[in-house]
C-alpha positions in Angstrom: 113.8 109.9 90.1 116.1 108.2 87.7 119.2 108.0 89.3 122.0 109.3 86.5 124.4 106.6 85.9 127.7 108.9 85.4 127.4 110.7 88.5 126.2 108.0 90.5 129.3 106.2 89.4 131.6 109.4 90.3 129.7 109.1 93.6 130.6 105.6 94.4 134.1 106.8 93.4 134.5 109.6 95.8 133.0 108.0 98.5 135.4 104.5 98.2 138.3 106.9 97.9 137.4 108.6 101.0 136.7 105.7 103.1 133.0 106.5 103.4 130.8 103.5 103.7 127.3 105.7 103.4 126.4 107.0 99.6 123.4 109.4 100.3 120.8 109.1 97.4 118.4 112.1 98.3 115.2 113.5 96.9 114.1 116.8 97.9 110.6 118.9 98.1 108.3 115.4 98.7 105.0 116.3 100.7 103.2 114.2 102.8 100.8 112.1 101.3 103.5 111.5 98.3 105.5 108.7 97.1 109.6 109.3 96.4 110.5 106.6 93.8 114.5 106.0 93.1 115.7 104.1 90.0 119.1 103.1 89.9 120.3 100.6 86.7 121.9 97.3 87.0 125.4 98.4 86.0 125.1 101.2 89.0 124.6 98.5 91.6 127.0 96.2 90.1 129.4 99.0 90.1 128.6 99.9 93.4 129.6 96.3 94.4 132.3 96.4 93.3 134.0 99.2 94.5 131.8 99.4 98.1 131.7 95.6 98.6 130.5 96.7 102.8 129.0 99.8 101.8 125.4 101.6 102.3 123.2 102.8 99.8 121.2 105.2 102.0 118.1 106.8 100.3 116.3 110.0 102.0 113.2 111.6 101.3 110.0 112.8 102.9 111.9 112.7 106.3 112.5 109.4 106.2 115.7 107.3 105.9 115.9 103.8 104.4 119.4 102.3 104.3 120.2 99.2 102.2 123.9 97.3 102.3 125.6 96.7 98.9 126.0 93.4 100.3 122.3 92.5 99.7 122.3 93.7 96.1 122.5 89.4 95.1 119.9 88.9 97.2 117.6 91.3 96.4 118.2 90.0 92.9 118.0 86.3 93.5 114.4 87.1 95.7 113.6 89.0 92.3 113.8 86.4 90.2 115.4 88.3 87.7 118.9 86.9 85.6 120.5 87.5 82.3 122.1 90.4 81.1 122.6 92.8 83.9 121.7 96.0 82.1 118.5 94.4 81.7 116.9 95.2 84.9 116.8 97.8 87.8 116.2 99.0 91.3 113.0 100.8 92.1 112.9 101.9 96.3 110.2 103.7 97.1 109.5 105.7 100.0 106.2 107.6 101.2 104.6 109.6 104.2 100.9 108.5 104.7 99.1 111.8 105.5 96.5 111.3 108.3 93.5 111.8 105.0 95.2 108.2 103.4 93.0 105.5 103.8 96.1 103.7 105.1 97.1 106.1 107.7 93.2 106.0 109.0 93.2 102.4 109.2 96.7 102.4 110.8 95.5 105.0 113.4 92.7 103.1 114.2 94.4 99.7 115.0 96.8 101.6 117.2 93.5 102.9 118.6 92.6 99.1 119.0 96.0 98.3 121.2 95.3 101.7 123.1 98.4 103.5 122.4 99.2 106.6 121.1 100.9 107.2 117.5 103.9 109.5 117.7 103.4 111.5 114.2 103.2 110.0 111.0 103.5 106.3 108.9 106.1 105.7 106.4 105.7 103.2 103.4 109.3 101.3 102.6 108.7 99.4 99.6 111.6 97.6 97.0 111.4 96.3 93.8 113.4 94.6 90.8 112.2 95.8 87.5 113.3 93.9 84.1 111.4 95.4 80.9 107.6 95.1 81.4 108.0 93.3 84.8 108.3 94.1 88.3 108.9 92.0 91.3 107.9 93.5 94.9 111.2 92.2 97.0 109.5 91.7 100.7 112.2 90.4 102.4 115.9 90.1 103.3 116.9 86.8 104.7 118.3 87.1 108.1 119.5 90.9 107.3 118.4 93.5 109.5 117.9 96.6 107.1 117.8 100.1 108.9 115.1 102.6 108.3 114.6 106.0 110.2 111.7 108.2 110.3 110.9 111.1 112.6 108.8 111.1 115.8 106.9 114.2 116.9 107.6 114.7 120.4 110.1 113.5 122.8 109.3 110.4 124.1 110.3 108.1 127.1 112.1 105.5 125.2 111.1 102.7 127.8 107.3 103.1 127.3 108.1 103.4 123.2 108.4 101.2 120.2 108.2 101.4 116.2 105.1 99.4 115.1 104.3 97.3 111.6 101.3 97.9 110.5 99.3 94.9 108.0 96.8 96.3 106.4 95.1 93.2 105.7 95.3 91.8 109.0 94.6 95.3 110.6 96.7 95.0 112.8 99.8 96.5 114.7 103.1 94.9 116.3 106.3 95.6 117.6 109.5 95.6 115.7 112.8 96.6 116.7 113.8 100.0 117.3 115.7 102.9 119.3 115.2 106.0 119.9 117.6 109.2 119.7 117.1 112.8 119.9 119.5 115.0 117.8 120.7 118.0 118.6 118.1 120.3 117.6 115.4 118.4 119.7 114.4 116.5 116.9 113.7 112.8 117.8 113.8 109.8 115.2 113.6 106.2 116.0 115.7 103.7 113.9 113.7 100.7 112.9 115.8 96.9 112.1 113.8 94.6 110.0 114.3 91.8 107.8 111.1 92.8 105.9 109.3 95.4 104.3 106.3 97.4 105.3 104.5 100.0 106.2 106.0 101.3 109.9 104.8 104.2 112.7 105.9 104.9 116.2 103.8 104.5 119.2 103.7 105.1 122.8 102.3 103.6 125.4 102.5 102.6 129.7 101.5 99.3 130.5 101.8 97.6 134.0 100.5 94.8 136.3 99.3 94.7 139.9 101.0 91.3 140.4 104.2 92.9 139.5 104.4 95.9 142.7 107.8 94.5 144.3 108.6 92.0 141.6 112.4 91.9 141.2 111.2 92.0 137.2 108.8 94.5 137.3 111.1 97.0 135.4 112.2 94.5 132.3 108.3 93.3 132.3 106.5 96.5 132.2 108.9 97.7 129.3 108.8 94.8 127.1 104.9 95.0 127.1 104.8 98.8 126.9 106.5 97.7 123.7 103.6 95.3 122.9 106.0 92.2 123.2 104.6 91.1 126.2 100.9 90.2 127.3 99.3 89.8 130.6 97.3 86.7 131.2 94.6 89.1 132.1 94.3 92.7 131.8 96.0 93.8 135.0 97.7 90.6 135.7 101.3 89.7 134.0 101.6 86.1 136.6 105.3 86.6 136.3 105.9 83.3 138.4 104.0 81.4 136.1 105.6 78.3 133.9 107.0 79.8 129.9 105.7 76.9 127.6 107.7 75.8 124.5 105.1 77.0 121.9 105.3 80.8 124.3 108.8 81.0 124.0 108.8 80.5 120.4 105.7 82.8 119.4 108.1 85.4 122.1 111.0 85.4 120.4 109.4 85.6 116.6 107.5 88.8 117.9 110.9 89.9 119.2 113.0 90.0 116.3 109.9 91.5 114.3 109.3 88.3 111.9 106.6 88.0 108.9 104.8 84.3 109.9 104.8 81.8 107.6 101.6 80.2 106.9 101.2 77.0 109.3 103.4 73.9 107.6 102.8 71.2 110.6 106.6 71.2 111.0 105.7 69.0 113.7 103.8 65.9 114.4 101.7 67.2 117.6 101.4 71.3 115.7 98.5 71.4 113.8 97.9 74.0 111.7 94.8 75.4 113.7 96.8 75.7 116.6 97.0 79.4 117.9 100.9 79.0 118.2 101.4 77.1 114.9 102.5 80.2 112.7 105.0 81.1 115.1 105.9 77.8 115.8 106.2 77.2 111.8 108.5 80.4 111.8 110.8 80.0 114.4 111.4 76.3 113.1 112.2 77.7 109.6 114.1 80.6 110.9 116.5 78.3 113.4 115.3 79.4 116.4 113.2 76.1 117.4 113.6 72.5 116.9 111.7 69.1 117.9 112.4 66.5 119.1 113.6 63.0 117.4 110.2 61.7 117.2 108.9 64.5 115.7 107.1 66.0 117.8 107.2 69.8 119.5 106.1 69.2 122.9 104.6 73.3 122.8 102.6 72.8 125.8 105.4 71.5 127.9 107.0 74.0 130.4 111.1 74.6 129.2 114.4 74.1 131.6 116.3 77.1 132.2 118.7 75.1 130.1 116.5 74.8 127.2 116.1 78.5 127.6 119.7 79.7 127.1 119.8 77.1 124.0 116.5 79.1 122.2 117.8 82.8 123.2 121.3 81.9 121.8 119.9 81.1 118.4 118.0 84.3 118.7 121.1 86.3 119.6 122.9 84.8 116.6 120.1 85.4 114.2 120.0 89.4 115.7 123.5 89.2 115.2 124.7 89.5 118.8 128.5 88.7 119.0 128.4 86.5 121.9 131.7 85.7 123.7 133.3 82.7 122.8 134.4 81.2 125.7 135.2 77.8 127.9 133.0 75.5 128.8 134.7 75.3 132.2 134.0 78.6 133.3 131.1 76.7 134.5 132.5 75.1 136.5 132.3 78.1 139.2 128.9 77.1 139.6 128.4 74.3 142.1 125.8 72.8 139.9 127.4 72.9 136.6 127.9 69.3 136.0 124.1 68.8 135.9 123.6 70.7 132.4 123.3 68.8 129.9 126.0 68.0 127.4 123.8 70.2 124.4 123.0 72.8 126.9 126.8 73.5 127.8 127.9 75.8 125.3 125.0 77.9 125.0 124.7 77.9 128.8 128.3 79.2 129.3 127.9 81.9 126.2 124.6 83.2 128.0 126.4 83.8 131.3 129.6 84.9 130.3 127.1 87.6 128.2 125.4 88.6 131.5 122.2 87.2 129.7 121.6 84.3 132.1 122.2 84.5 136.3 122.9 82.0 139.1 120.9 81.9 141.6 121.6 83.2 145.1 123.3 80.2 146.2 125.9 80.2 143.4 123.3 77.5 141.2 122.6 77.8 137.3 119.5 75.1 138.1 119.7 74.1 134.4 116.7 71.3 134.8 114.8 74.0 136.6 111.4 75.2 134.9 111.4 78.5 133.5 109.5 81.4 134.8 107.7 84.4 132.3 109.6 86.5 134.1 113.0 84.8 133.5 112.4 84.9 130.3 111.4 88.3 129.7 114.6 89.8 131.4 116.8 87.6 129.3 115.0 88.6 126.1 115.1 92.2 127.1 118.8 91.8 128.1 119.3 90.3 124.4 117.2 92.9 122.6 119.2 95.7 124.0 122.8 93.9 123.7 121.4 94.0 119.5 120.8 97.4 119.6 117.1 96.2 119.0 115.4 98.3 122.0 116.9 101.0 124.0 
């Protein structure tokens, strides 16, 4: 659908005069198993820009939802490659419903089949593109934006033993990316997925738990970060919550959790080589500001992290998920018997992740800031992050 320039334009009007921040861009009557395709000009966008600086262009069809900020327009056309004369190129958003007869959907199904959940109804395709004459440029990501998309799930689900799922066709694979869960008022439940990518996206349910885990104060945050697929046992039937978080864990944790596409393995560090299981991950969170080395540059990923070191990696990942931590002084500390042993780069970090109720003293009024990190520390900090970004419910 060619998107008609006047009325688009007398749309963007209406809704800046009207305080609305939300333009709806709908096609109608699009089957499953079809793809709606939206074209909107240079000097629509650029108007839109103009006159809804924080708005949302939010295009619907086939039951799905994809929401784009005008604020991305320059990067979407930076990542496009595309300059000159602004009526030369255009927007092409495409949205589709895989029927359960695509190739796709059968090969979706079946990795979920793999990871032994069950798939809640059908897979969406959200694809975006720049076009300029004869050329088109597939635009895959959106820096460290979080772009909304919302598709419909067929039956009520328990939103703790739920997540959305990215599916890679060429890898075959599934994994988590961040979503909630709502039910309208008609019983119809969708599921709101944040992601800095594109792709093609389901929703899946599933119940995981762990024999070790029966009385474990984090039992609860565990077993619903890996009904998620976040977490991972170290066997089957064993989560070993007690056990020591490494540094090349924590990193490959937190790039699962905010639902990142790996680089390819760079050897950002001396002692990460590229055949390393962890070095994606490791290369990902290093370019996406979550991790760094250490002067001599090395990683250290098999060395076990500090409770300290732990508030200083989920605070980068709260600020890259957009979480408004409080600002506050690093003498509210000070409550804390042990709060002159963090150290002097842990302090701020430290502070932000308590005041946040991310991060807990012990029983005896201790922080333990040199104190070795457990998995299940850091899953209930993670989980307590992921919810504060609206990233799980």
């Amino acid at each position: 659908m060619q998107t008609d320039s006047g009325s688009f334009a007398q749309a963007v009007d209406l809704a800046a005069a009207g305080g609305t921040e939300k333009l709806v861009i709908q096609i109608s009557g699009v089957d499953k198993g079809d793809t709606a395709r939206f074209l909107l000009s240079a000097d629509s966008l650029l108007a839109a820009a103009a006159r809804l600086p924080q708005g949302i262009l939010s295009f619907r069809a086939a039951g799905a939802e994809y929401d784009i900020p005008v604020s991305l327009l320059d990067v979407i056309r930076t990542a496009g490659g595309i300059a000159g004369d602004p009526g030369e190129w255009q927007l092409a958003v495409s949205l589709s419903r895989l029927t359960g007869a695509a190739a796709t959907a059968a090969d979706a199904a079946a990795a979920a089949g793999a990871r032994g959940v069950s798939v809640l109804g059908d897979w969406f395709d959200f694809q975006l593109a720049l076009q300029s004459g004869e050329k088109e440029q597939a635009i895959s990501g959106f820096g460290s934006t979080f772009v909304a998309r919302t598709i419909p799930v067929s039956d009520r689900v328990n939103v703790g033993r739920a997540t959305a799922v990215t599916f890679d066709p060429q890898e075959g694979t599934i994994e988590f990316v961040p979503s909630v869960f709502e039910t309208d008022e008609e019983g119809q439940t969708w599921v709101t997925i944040r992601r800095n990518s594109n792709s093609i996206y389901g929703a899946v349910s599933v119940e995981r738990s762990f024999t070790d885990l029966d009385g474990h104060w984090a039992a609860e945050d565990v077993e619903r970060l890996a009904s998620k697929l976040l977490l991972e046992g170290r066997e089957t039937d064993r989560f070993a919550p007690d056990a020591l978080i490494t540094r090349a864990e924590l990193a490959t944790l937190l790039v699962r959790a905010l639902g990142l596409v790996r680089y390819e393995p760079a050897a950002p560090f001396t002692d990460v080589m590229n055949s390393d299981w962890y070095a994606a991950s490791v290369t990902t969170a290093q370019k996406a500001g979550l991790a760094e080395g250490y002067g001599d540059g090395s990683f250290r990923p098999d060395e076990f992290i500090s409770r300290e070191e732990l508030a200083v990696f989920l605070s980068r990942m709260a600020a890259y998920a957009g979480v408004r931590l409080e600002s506050v002084r690093e003498q509210e500390l000070d409550s804390f018997f042990d709060s002159n042993d963090i150290s002097v780069w842990a302090r701020e970090d430290m502070a932000q992740m308590v005041a946040g109720g991310i991060m807990e003293g012990s029983s005896n009024n201790a922080l333990e800031p040199a104190e070795r990190s457990t998995r299940a520390e850091a899953a209930a900090m993670l989980g307590r992050i992921l919810k504060s970004a609206g990233f799980i419910n």
